[in-house]
C-alpha positions as CSV (number, residue, x, y, z in Angstrom):
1,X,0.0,0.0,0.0
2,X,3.2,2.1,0.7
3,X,4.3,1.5,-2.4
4,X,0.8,2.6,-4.4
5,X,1.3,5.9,-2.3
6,X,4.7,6.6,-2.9
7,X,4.1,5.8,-6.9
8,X,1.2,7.6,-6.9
9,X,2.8,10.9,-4.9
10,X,5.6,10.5,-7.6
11,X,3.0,10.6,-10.5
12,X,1.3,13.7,-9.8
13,X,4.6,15.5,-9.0
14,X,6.3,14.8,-12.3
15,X,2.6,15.6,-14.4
16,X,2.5,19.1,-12.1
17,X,6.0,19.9,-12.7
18,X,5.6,19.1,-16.5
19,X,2.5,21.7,-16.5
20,X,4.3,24.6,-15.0
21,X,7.5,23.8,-16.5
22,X,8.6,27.3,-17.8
23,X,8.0,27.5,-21.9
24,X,10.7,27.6,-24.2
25,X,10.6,30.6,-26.2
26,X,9.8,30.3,-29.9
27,X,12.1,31.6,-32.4
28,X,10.7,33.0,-35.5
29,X,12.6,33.5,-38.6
30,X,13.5,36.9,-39.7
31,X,12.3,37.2,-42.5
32,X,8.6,35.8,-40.9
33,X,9.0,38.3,-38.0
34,X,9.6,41.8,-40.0
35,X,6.7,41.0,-42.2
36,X,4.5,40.2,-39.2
37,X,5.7,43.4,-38.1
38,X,4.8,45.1,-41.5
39,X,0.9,43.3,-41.0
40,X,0.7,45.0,-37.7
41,X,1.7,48.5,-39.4
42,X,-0.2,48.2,-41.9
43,X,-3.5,47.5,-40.0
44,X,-2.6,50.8,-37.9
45,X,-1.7,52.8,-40.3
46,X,-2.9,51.8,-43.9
47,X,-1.3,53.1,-46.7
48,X,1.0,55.4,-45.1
49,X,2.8,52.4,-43.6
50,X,4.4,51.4,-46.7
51,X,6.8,54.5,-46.2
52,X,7.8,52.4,-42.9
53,X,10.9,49.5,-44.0
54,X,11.2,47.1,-41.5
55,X,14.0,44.5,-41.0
56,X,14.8,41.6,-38.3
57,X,17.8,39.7,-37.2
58,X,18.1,37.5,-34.1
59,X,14.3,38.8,-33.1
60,X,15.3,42.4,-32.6
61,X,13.5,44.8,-35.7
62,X,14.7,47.4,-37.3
63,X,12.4,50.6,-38.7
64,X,13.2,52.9,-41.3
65,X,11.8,55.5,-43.1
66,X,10.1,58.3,-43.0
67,X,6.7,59.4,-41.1
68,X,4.6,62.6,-40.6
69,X,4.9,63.2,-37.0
70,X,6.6,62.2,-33.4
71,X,3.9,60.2,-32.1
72,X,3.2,58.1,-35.4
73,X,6.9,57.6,-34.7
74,X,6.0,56.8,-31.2
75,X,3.6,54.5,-32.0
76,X,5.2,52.6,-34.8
77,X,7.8,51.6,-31.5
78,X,4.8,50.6,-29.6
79,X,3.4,48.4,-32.6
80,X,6.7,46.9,-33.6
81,X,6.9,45.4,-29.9
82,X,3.4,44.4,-29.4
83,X,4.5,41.4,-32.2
84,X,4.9,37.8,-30.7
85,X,8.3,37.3,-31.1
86,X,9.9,40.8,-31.2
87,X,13.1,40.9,-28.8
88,X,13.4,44.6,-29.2
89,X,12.9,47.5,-31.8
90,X,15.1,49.9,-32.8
91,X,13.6,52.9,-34.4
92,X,15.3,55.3,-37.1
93,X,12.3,56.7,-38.4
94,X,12.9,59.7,-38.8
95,X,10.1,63.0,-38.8
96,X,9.1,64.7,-41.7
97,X,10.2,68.8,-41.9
98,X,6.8,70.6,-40.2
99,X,6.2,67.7,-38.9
């Protein structure tokens, strides 16, 4: 009956720690991840967004270009990081003159 327990105990420890086990992260390709990134512009922004290039490597995105103002600049940041899968952004849009 010892035994049962003890097998039993041992059981539901290893199927809990398999439940909570931490996640690995997922790696997306590059090439997948900038043009996820591009989507996510593009349903913000529309049209305009094709002024916005967009690169990845290792998970981190790049943003060039050219936008109207400081908070579309802003936000494109925001966007770019809301992605699954973005590490970090780095944003060298830069703000049109009057802008």
């Amino acid at each position: 009956m010892k035994r049962t327990l003890l097998l039993l105990a041992v059981a539901i420890l290893t199927l809990s720690a398999t439940a909570y086990a931490a996640k690995p992260i997922v790696e997306i390709p590059d090439t997948q991840l900038a043009n996820r990134v591009r989507g996510a512009l593009h349903a913000t922004f529309g049209a305009t967004a094709w002024k916005i290039a967009v690169t990845a490597e290792d998970g981190f995105v790049f943003l060039y270009g050219e936008v109207a103002t400081e908070p579309v600049r802003a936000r494109a940041t925001e966007i770019a990081a809301g992605v699954a899968g973005v590490r970090g952004v780095n944003n060298e849009l830069s703000v049109a003159p009057g802008g």
